[in-house]
C-alpha positions in Angstrom: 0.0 0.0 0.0 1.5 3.2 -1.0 1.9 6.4 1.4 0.6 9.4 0.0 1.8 12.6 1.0 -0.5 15.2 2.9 -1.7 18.0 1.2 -0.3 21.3 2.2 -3.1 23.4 4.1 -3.7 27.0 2.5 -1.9 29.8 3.9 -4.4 31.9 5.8 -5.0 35.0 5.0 -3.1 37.7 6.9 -5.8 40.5 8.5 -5.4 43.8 6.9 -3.9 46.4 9.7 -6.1 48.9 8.4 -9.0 47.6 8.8 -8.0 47.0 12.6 -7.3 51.0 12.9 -10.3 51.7 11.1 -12.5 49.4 13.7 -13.9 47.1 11.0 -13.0 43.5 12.5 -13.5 40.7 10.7 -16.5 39.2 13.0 -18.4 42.3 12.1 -17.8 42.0 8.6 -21.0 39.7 7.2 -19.9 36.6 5.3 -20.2 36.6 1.5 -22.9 34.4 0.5 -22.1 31.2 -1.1 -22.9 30.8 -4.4 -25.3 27.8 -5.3 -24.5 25.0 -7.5 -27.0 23.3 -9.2 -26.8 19.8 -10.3 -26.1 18.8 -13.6 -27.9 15.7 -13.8 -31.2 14.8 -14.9 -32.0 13.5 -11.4 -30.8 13.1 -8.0 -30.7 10.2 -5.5 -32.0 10.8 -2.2 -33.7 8.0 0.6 -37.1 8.0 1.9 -38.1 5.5 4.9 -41.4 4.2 4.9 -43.6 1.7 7.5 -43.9 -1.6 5.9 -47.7 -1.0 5.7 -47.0 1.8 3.3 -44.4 -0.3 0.9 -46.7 -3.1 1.1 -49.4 -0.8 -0.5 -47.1 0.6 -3.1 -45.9 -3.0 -3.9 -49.8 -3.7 -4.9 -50.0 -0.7 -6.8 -47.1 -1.6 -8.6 -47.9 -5.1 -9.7 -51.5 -3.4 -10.7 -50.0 -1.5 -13.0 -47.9 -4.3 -15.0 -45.2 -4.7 -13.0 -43.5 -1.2 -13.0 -40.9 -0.7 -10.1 -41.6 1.3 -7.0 -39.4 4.6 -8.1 -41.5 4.5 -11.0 -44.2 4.5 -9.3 -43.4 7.5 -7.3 -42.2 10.0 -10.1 -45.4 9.2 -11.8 -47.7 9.6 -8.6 -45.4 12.6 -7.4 -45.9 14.2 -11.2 -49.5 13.8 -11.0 -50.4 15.2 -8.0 -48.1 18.4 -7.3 -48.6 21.2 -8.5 -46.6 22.9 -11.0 
């Protein structure tokens, strides 16, 4: 197994004196907000927990409608019923 080398941490940034004569400290100073990325892909993953009542339900909807799979099932009901 090979050792890989740490990577070196970025310097950090040295406060400005001026802004320490001038009383503007950096806790006062508001954060600048983080710019949002949106995905890329056509869909995302995500997990949803469900009583075994519940699934058992979908399972019979699912095999009423020929078989489709239960994340089918969902987008379709999920694109049906919410609005726009």
């Amino acid at each position: 197994m090979a050792i890989k080398p740490l990577k070196k941490a970025p310097e950090a940034v040295k406060p400005d004196p001026l802004d320490f004569i001038e009383a503007k400290s950096p806790a006062r100073q508001e954060p600048a907000p983080e710019p949002v990325e949106h995905s890329s892909k056509k869909s995302e993953r995500f997990f949803v927990y469900m009583d075994p009542d519940l699934l058992a339900r979908i399972d019979k909807e699912c095999k009423r409608r020929g078989g489709i799979g239960r994340s089918t099932l969902l987008r379709q009901l999920a694109a049906e019923h919410l609005p726009e």
